[in-house]
C-alpha positions as CSV (number, residue, x, y, z in Angstrom):
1,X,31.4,13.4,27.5
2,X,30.2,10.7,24.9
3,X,30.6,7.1,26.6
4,X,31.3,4.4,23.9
5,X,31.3,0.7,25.0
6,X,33.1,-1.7,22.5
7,X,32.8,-5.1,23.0
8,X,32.6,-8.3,21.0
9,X,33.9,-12.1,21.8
10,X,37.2,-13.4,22.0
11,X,39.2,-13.2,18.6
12,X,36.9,-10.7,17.2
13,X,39.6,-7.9,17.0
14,X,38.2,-5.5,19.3
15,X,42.0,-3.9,19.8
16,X,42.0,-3.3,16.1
17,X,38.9,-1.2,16.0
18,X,40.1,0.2,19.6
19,X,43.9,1.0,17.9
20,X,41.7,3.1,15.1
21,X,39.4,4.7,17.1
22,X,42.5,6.3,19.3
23,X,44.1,7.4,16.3
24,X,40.9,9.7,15.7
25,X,41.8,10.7,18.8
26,X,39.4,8.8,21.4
27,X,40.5,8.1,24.6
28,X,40.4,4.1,25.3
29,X,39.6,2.8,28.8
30,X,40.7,-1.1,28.5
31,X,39.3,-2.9,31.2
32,X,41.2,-6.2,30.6
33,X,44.6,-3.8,31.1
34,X,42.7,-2.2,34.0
35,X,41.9,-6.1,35.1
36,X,45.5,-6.5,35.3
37,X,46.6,-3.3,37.3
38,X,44.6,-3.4,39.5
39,X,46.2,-7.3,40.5
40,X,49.9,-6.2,39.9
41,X,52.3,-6.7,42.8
42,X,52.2,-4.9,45.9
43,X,48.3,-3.9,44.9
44,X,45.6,-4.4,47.5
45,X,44.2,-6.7,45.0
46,X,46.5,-9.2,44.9
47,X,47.1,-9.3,48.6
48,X,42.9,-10.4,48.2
49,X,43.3,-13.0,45.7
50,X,46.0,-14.8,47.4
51,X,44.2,-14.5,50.9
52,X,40.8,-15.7,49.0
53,X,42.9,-18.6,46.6
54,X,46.2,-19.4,48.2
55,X,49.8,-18.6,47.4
56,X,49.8,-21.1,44.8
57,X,48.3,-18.6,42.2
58,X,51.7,-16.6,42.3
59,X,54.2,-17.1,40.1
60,X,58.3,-17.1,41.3
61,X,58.7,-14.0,40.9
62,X,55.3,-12.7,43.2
63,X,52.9,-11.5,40.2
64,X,50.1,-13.0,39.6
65,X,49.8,-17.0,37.4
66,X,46.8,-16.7,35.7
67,X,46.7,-19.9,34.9
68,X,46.6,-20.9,38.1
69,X,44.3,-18.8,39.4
70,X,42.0,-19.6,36.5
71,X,42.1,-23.2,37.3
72,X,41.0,-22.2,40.8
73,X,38.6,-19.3,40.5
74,X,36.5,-21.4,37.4
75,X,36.5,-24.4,39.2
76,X,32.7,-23.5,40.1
77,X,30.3,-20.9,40.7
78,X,31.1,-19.9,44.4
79,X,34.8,-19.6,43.4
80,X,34.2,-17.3,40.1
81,X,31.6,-15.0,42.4
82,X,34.5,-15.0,44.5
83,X,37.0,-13.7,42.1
84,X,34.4,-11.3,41.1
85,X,33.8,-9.9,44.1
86,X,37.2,-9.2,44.2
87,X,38.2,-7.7,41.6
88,X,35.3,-6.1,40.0
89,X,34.9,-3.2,42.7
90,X,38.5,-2.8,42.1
91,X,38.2,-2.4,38.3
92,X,35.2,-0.4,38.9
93,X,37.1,2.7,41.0
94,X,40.1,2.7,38.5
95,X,37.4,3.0,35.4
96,X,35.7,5.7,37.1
97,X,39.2,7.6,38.0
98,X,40.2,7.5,34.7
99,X,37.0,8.7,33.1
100,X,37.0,11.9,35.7
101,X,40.4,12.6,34.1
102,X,39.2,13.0,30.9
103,X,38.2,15.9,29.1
104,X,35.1,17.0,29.4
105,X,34.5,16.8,25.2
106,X,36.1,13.3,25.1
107,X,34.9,10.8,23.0
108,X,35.8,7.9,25.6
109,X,35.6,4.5,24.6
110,X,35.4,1.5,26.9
111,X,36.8,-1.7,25.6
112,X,34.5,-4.4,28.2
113,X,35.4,-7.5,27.0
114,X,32.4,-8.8,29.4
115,X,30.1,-5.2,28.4
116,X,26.5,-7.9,27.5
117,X,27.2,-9.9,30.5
118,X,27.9,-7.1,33.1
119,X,24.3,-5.3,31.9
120,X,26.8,-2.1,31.0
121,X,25.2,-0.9,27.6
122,X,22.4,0.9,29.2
123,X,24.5,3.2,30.6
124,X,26.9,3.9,28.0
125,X,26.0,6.4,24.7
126,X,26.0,3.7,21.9
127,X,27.8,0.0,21.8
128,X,29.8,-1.1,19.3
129,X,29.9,-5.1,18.9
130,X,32.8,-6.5,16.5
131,X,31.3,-8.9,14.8
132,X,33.1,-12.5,13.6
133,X,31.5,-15.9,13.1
134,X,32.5,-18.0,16.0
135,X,34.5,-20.5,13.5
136,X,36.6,-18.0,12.5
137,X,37.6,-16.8,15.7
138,X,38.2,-19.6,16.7
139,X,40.6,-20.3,13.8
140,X,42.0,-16.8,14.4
141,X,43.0,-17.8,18.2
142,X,44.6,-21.1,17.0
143,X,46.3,-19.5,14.6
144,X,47.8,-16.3,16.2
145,X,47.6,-16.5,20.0
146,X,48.7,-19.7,20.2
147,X,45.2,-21.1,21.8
148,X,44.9,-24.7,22.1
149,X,41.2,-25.3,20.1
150,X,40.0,-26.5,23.1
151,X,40.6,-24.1,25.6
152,X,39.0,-21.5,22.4
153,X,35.8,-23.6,22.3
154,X,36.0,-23.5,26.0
155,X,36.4,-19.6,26.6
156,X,33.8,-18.7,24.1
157,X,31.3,-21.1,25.7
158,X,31.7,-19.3,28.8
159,X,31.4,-16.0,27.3
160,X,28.0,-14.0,26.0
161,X,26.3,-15.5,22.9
162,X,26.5,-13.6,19.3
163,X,22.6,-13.2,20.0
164,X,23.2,-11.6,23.0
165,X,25.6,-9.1,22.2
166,X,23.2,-8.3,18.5
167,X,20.9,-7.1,20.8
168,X,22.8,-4.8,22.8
169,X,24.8,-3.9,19.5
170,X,23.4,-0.2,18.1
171,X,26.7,-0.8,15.4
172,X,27.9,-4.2,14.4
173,X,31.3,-4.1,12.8
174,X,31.7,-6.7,10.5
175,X,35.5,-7.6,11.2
176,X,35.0,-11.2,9.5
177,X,37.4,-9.8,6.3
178,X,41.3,-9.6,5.5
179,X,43.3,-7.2,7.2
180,X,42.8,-3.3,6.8
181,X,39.0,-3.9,5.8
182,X,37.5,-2.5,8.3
183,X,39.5,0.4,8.3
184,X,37.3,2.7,6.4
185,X,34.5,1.0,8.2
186,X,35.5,2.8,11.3
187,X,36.7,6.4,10.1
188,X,33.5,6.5,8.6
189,X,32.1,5.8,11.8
190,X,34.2,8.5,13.6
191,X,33.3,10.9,11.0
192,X,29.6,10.4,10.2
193,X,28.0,9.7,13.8
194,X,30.7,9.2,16.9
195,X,31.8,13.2,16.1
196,X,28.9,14.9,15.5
197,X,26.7,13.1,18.2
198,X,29.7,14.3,20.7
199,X,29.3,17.7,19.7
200,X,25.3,17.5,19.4
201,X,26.0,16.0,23.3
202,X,28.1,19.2,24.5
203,X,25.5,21.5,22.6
204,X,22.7,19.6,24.2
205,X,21.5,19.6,20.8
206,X,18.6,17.3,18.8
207,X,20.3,15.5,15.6
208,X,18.5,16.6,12.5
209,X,16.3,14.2,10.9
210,X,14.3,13.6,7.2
211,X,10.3,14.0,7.0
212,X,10.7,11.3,5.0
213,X,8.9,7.7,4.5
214,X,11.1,5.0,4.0
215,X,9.8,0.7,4.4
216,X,9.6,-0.6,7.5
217,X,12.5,-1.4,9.0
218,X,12.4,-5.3,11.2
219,X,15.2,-3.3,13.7
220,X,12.9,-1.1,14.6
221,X,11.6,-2.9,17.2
222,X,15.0,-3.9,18.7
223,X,16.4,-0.3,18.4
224,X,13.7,1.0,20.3
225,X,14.4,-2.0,23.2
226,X,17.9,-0.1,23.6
227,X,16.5,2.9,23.4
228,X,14.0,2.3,26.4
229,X,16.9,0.5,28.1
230,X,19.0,3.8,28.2
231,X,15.9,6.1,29.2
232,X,15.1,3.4,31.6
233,X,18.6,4.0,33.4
234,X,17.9,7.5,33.2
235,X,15.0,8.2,34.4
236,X,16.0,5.3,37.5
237,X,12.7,4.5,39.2
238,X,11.2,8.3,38.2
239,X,9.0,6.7,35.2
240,X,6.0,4.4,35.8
241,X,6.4,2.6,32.1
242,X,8.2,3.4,29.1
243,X,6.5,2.6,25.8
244,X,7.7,2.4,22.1
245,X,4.9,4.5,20.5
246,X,4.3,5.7,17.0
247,X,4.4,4.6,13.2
248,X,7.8,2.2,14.2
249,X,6.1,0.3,16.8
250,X,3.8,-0.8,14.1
251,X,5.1,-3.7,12.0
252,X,5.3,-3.6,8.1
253,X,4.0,0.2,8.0
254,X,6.1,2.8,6.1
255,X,7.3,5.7,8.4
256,X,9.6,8.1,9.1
257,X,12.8,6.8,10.4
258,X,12.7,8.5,13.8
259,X,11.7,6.0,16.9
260,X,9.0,7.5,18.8
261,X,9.0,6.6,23.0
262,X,6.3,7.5,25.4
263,X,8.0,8.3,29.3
264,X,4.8,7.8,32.0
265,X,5.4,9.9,34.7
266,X,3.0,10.3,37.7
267,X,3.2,14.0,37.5
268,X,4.5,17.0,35.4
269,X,6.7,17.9,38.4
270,X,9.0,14.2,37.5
271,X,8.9,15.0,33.9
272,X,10.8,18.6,34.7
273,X,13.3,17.0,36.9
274,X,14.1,14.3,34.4
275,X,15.2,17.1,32.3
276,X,18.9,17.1,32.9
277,X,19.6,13.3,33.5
278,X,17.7,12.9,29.8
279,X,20.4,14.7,28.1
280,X,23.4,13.7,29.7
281,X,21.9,10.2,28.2
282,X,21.8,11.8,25.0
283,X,18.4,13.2,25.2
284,X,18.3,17.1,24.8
285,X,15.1,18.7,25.5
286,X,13.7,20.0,22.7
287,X,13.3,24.0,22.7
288,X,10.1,24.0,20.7
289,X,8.2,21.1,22.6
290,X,5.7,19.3,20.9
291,X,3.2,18.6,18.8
292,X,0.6,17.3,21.1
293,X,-2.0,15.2,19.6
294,X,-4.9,15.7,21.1
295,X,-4.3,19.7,21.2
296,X,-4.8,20.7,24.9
297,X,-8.0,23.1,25.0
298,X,-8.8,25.9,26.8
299,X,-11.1,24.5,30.4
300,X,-9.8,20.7,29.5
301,X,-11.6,19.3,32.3
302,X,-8.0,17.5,33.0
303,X,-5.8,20.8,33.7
304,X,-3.2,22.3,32.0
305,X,-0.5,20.4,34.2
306,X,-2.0,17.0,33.2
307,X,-2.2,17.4,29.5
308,X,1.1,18.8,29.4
309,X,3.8,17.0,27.2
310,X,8.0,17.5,27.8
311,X,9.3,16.3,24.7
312,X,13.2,15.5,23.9
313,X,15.2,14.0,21.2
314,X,18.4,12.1,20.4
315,X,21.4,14.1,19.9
316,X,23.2,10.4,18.0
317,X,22.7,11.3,14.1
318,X,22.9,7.7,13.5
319,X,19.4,6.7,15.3
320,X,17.1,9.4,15.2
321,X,14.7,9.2,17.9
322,X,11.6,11.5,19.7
323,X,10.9,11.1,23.6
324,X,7.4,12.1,24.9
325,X,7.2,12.1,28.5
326,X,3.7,12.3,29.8
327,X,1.3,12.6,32.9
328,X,0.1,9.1,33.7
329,X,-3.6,9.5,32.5
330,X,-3.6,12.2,30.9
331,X,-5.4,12.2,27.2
332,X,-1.8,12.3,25.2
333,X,-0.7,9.9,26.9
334,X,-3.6,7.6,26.5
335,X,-4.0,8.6,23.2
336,X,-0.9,7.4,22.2
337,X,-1.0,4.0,23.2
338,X,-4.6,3.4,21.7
339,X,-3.1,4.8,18.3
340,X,-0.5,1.9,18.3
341,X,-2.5,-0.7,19.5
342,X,-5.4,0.2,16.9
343,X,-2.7,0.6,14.1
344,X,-1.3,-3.2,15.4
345,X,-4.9,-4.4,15.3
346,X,-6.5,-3.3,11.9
347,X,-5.1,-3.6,8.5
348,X,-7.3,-0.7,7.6
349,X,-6.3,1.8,9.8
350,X,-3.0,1.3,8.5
351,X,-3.5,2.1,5.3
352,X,-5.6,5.3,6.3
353,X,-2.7,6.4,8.3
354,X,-0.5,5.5,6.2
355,X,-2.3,7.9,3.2
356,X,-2.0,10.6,5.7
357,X,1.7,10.2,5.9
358,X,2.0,11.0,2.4
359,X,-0.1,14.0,2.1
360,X,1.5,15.6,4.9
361,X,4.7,14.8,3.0
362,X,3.4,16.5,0.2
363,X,2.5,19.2,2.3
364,X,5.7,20.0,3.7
365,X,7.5,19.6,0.7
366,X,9.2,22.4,-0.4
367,X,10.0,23.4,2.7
368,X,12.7,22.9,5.8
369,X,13.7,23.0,9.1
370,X,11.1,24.3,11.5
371,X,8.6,25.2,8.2
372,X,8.4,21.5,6.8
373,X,7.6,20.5,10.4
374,X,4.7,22.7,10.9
375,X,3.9,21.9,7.6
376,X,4.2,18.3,8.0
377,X,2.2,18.4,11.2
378,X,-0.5,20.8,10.3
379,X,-2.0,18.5,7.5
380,X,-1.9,15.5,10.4
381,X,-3.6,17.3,13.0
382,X,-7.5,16.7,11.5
383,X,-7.0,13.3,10.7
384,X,-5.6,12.6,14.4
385,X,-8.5,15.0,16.0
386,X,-10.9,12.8,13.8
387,X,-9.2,9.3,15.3
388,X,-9.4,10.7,19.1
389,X,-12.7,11.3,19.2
390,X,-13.8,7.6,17.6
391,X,-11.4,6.3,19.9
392,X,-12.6,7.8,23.0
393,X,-16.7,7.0,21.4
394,X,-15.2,3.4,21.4
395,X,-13.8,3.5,24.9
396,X,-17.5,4.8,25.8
């Protein structure tokens, strides 16, 4: 199923975007109401907390004070590991009971309150941070909760920074206007990219993408982070480095809006058994493999096994994205990180490459689908057979 975290700082209005999204019809997971069951009387977890804090965190009538047991639990940083300790493997076992109940073609979103400082967004399909300048929410828990302006100040200092939570943020919700404004915001959301990436997900199908050049895009770089963050998680301790590869890891050169990452396996052998875990992250192989620059050739003194390439794709339509995963070695896989550094490093390779792009565009204009990439790829290959073999002279 699709995993969606949503998460953004106190005030922000993460129940509002939460109270749309089920109306689509996702199933919420809230772990602050989770937080709460799981500490309700008569639970194993309150019987903990008033063993590990004392009987003055209960109220008169035996539920939990909060209150109190914040005044206790924040008092320093052996008593909030303690509380921790607690009650996050508690929170934990009802999250993952809940999501086994779900259906299997469930767009399931997790509200974590806590997602950035609980390292959670690698292993979720896509984040979605509500955004609001820290003055206003601050104003907006004054104003409607009641919050004393201290104890706001106070709660949001404890909490992740806005930086932190950009970072892990592949949709920022802008929630800083009147109410109802972000409405359309998020049915667009749920129609243009949460849907179809669920059913691209269940198809174990790559999102289309255009053959297109567009500017050079600053989030790039930060995109692909998340992306390598997710395959990282994937791939657990299978991959020996994961790169950002490709005309986006170059900065200020036009390219096609599709992030390119390099997976360094030790042997073809990992890169087949990766195959499954890749897509359930939202990686589908891809059924035509690809287009391997340098072209394996027939005796490659390097074997067919280690100039083999597995290549995968994103299924989100909303971040196009290509994943190479390669033998450690091996001359694509080499190759491919002496393209990017060499593009980094001269201004004039840059603009050679970048003249390349455009005449393969012309090339495959005209066409689509599986055409327009042959196309498109056909009219790169001399240029890249041309830049291997002054690479490799250069290497000596």
């Amino acid at each position: 199923m699709l995993r969606i975290g949503l998460t953004g700082g106190m005030g922000a209005g993460k129940s509002t975007v939460a109270r749309i999204l089920a109306e689509r019809g996702a199933v919420i997971i809230d772990a602050d109401a989770i937080a709460r069951e799981v500490v309700a009387p008569g639970t194993e977890g309150l019987t903990a907390l008033t063993e590990a804090f004392g009987p003055e965190i209960l109220a008169e009538d035996g539920s939990l004070d909060r209150p109190a047991l914040a005044a206790r639990a924040f008092a320093n940083d052996e008593s909030r590991a303690k509380l921790n300790s607690i009650t996050h493997p508690l929170v934990g076992k009802r999250t993952a009971e809940l999501i086994d109940a779900a259906e299997s073609d469930a767009i399931l979103v997790q509200d974590i309150p806590l997602l950035v400082e609980s390292g959670m967004a690698p292993y979720l399909h896509l984040v979605l941070v509500v955004d609001v300048e820290e003055e206003t929410r601050i104003r907006r828990l004054v104003e409607f909760r009641g919050v004393s302006e201290a104890d706001a100040r106070a709660r949001i200092s404890a909490q992740a920074t806005d930086e932190q939570r950009h970072a892990v943020a592949d949709v920022l919700l802008d929630n800083s206007g009147g109410p109802g404004e972000i409405e359309p915001v998020v049915h667009r959301l749920w129609e243009q990219r949460l849907v179809p990436f669920e059913r691209n997900l269940r198809a174990g199908t790559v999102a289309p993408r255009e053959l297109r050049l567009v500017p050079a895009d600053p989030e790039w770089a930060a995109q692909a982070r998340r992306l390598i963050a997710r395959l990282g998680a994937a791939c657990g301790g299978a991959a020996s480095r994961i790169d950002h590869i490709g005309s986006t890891a170059v900065a200020d050169l036009p390219a096609e809006d599709v992030i390119d990452i390099q997976i360094t396996v030790p042997d073809i052998a990992t890169a087949d058994s990766l195959r499954e875990a890749l897509g359930a992250a939202g990686f589908p192989a891809k059924p035509h493999g690809a287009h391997e620059y340098p072209e394996p050739t027939e005796g490659d003194p390097t074997g067919a096994e280690l100039s083999a390439t597995r290549a995968h794709g994103s299924a989100d339509p909303g971040r196009p994205a290509d994943v190479y995963i390669r033998v450690d070695g091996s001359p694509g896989a080499v190759f491919a990180l002496a393209v990017r550094d060499w593009l980094r490093a001269d201004p004039a390779a840059r603009a050679e490459y970048l003249a390349v792009h455009r005449e393969a565009q012309a090339a495959a204009a005209g066409s689509s689908g599986e055409a327009a990439a042959k196309a498109y790829h056909s009219a790169k290959e001399p240029w890249f057979a041309a830049v291997y073999e002054r690479l490799r002279a250069a290497r000596g």
